[in-house]
N, C-alpha and C positions, 0 to 999 in steps of 0.2 A: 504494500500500500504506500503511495507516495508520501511524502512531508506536507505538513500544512503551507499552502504557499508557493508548491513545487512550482510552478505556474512563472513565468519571466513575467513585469510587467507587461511587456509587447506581446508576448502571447494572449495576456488577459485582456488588454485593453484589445486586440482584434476579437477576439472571440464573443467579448459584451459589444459590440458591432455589430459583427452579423448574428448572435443572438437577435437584433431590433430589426434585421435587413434583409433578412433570409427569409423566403415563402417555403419554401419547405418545413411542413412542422417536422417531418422526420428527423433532417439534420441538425434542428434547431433545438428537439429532444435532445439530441445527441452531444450537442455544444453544452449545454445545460449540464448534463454529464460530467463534462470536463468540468466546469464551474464549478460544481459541488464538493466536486472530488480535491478538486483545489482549496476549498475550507476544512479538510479533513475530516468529512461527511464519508461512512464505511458503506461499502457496495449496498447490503439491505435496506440503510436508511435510504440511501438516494433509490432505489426501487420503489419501498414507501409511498416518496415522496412524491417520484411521476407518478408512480399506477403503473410499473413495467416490471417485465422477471429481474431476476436477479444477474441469471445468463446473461440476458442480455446487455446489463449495466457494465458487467463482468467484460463482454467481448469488445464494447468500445472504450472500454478502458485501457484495454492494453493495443488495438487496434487503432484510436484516434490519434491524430497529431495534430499538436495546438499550431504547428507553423503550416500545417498542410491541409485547408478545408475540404479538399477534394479526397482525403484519405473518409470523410464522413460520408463519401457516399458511394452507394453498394450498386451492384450491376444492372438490379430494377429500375433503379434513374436513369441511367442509360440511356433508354427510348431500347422501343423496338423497330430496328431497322430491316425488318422483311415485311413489306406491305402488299399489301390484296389489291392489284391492278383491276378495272373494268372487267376486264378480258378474262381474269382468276375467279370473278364473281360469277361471271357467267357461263365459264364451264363448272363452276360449282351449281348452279341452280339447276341446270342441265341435268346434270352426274344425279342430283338427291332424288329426280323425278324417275329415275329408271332403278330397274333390280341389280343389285352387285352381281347377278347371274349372266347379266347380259353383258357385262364385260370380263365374262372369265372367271369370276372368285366362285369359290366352296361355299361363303359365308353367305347368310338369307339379308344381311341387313346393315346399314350405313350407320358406324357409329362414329363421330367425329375426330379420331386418332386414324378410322378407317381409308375417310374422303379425304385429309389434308396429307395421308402417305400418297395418297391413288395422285391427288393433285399435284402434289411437288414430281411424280414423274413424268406429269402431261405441259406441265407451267413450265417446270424450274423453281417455283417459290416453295419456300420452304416456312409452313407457317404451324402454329400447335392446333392441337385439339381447340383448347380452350378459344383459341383465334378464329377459328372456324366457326365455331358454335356461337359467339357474340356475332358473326357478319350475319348467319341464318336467323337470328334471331331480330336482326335490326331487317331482314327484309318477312320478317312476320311467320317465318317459323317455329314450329314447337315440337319437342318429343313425345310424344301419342302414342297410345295403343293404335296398332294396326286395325284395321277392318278383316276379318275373315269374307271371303266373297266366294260363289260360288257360279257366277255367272258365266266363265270361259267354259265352263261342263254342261250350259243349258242350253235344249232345246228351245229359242223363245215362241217356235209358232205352237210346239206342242203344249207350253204353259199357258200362252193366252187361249187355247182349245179346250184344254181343263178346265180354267179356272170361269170360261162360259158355260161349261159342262154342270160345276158345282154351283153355280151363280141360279143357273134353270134349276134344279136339284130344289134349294134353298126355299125358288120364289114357290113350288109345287107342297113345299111342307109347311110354307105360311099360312099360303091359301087352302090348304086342305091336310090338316098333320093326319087325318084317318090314313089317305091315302100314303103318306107318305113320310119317312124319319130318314134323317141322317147325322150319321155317325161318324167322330175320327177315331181313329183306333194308332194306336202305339206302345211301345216297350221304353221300360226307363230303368234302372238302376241306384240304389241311395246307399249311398257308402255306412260302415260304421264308423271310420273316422273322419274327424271335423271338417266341416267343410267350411272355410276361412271365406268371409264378405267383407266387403268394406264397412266402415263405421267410423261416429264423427269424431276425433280425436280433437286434441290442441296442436295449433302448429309445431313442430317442432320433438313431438312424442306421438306412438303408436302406441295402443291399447296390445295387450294381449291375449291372447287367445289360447285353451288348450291344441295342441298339435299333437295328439299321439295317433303313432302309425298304427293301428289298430286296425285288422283280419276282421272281417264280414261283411255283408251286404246283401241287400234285400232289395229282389227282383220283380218289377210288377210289370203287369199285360191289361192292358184293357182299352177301355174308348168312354165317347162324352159324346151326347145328344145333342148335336144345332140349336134347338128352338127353347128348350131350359135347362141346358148345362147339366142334366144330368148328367152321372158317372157310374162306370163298373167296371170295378178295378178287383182284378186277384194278383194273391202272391201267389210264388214259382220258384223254383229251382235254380232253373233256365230257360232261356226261349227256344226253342225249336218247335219243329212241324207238329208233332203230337201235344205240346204244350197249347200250340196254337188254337189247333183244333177241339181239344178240353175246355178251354176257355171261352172257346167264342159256341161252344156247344150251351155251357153254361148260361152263356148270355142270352142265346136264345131262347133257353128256358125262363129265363126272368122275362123277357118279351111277350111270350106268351102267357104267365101269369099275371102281368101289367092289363092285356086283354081280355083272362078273366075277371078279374077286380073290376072289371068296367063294366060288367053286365054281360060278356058276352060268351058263347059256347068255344069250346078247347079243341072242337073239331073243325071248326070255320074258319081259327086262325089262316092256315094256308093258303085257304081261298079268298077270304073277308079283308081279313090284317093288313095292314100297314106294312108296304113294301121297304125294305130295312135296306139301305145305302151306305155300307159303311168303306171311308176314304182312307187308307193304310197305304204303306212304302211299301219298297220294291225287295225286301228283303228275302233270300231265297228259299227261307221259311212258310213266307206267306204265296209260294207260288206250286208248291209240292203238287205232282198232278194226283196223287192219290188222297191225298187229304183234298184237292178242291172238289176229286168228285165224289166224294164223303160229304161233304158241306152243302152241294146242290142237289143233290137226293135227298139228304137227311133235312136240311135248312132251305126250303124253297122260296122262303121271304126273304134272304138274305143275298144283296148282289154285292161283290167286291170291286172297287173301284181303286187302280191305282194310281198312285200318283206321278207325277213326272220324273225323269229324273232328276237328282240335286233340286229338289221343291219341300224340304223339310216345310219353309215359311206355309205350305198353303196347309201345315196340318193343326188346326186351329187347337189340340190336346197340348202340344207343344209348351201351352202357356201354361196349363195344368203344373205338368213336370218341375218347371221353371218355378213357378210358383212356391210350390211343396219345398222345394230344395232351398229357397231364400230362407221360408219361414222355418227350419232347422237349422240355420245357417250357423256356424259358431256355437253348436250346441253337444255336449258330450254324452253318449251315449250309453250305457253299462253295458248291453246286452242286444243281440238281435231281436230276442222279444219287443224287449221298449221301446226301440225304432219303429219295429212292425208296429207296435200297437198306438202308436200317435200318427201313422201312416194310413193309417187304417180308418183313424178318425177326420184326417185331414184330405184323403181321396173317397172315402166310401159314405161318411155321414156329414159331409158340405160344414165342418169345421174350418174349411180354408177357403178364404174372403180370398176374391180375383177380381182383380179390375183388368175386366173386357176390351173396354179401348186402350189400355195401352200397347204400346210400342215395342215390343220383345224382340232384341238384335240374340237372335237364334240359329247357331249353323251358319252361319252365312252373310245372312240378310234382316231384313224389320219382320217380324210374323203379320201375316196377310189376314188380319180378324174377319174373314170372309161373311 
């Protein structure tokens, strides 16, 4: 530690100078430094007394020189002398609108260490991450979640065919639901362990959440009535063909019991009943030729309808799923049972509140509340 006073007058009188003269607070901290140190003020006290570590009191003290102002400043004053030409910016804005796939890379996605390597071999400029990321940003850029899309896999004359298909469908079970009901039908799966949503925290801190990687889940099959959101849902195993057809065997039988409860005879269904429309995916489950021609022997009210291909959005059940799976969201579960049995309440006995007009970005796209 120096003597009190170490300081030559002409050191000190420059230094209480550009103390007054100097816009830089940093090095004007720094001179302050020296000043202290000069009345034989010990490293912690002069910390203290800025508001700064100790370290740091420590490194310009043996670093600064009181004849040399330019020893108080570090390479960050500097300037940065590699700058973003027009020319840099607009093959930047270029570069971020296409896939890294289309120029060669392994990687799916542009991260700003990414595009300012790819840049400096297409430029010559040599700039950081960080540099890149402020110039994206001053032209209205932001890091985002991607969009899943499903669009380059679709047929779109086959979907606008459909979705006139189901629109006719819809306007015949308005005007006349004797005649006519329809159905989405789907498979879902709910994990036993948690399933993490967001939630509103403080900036700055996340909530937490259990995370145990925890073995099981509970597999359900069923469909939901167009005109009052009815539901019939079983659990399962697994899906496949035989599952499929147990199930939707079942449902039928609920079908027909819904037309006795109405007054009417158990042998007329067939003929009488309401022709049952139900709209399902293209899974190779639901296409078995021995089980369909089990289903149109046995089930002669029931026509199968499938959907397009990549047209998750037009299977209005979709929100169902979606739904059930928020409202467990973050929630820890002991047991397969106790899943199942609040699953059970929440798909089979309309303990889960769904808002219909919402916007459900599902698979792909917004779900199509047909």
């Amino acid at each position: 530690m120096p003597a009190k006073d170490y300081l030559k007058p002409a050191q000190k009188e420059k230094l209480q100078i550009a103390l007054k003269t100097e816009n830089n607070a940093d090095i004007r901290e720094r001179i302050l430094i020296l000043l202290l140190l000069n009345d034989s003020k010990t490293q912690q006290e002069i910390a203290e007394f800025i508001g700064c570590s100790q370290n740091k009191v420590c490194y310009w003290c043996v670093h600064g020189d009181p004849d040399n102002l330019e020893s108080l400043r570090d390479k960050r004053m500097s300037g940065n002398h590699h700058k973003a030409t027009d020319k840099y910016i607009d093959v930047l804005l270029e570069t971020i609108e296409k896939s890294p796939e289309e120029f060669g890379y392994e990687f799916g996605r542009w991260t700003t260490q990414r595009l300012a390597k790819y840049l400096e071999e297409k430029t010559g400029i040599q700039l950081s991450g960080s540099q890149v990321r402020r110039i994206l940003e001053r032209k209205k850029y932001a890091y985002l979640w991607t969009k899943y899309s499903l669009e380059a896999k679709r047929n779109s004359q086959k979907r606008e065919a459909f979705k006139e298909k189901i629109e006719a469908y819809i306007k015949i079970e308005k005007e006349s639901p004797e005649r006519l009901q329809v159905w989405f039908w789907d498979e879902s799966g709910f994990s036993l362990r948690v399933i993490r949503r967001k939630d509103w925290c403080k900036k700055g801190k996340r909530k937490r959440v259990r995370g145990d990687r925890r073995k099981g889940r509970v597999n359900v099959m069923g469909c939901m009535r167009h005109s009052d959101k009815k539901r019939f849902v079983e659990f399962l195993d697994t899906s496949n063909s035989d599952n499929f057809y147990k199930v939707l065997k079942g449902f039928y039988e609920e079908a027909i019991n819904e037309w006795i409860e109405a007054g009417n005879k158990r042998e007329d269904f067939a003929e009488k009943g309401a022709k049952i429309v139900i709209i399902l995916d293209n899974a190779s489950f639901h296409k078995k030729e021995e089980y369909i021609n089990k289903i149109e022997a046995e089930m002669p009210n029931i026509y199968l309808e499938y959907l397009p291909e990549y047209s998750p959005d037009y299977n209005l059940i979709e929100l169902v799923w979606h739904s059930a799976k928020e409202y467990i969201a973050n929630r820890l579960f002991e047991s397969i049972e106790e899943l199942e049995s609040l699953l059970n309440q929440l798909l089979n006995e309309d303990k889960l509140v769904i808002n219909w007009g919402r916007k459900l970005k599902n698979k792909g796209n917004a779900l199509i509340t047909v």
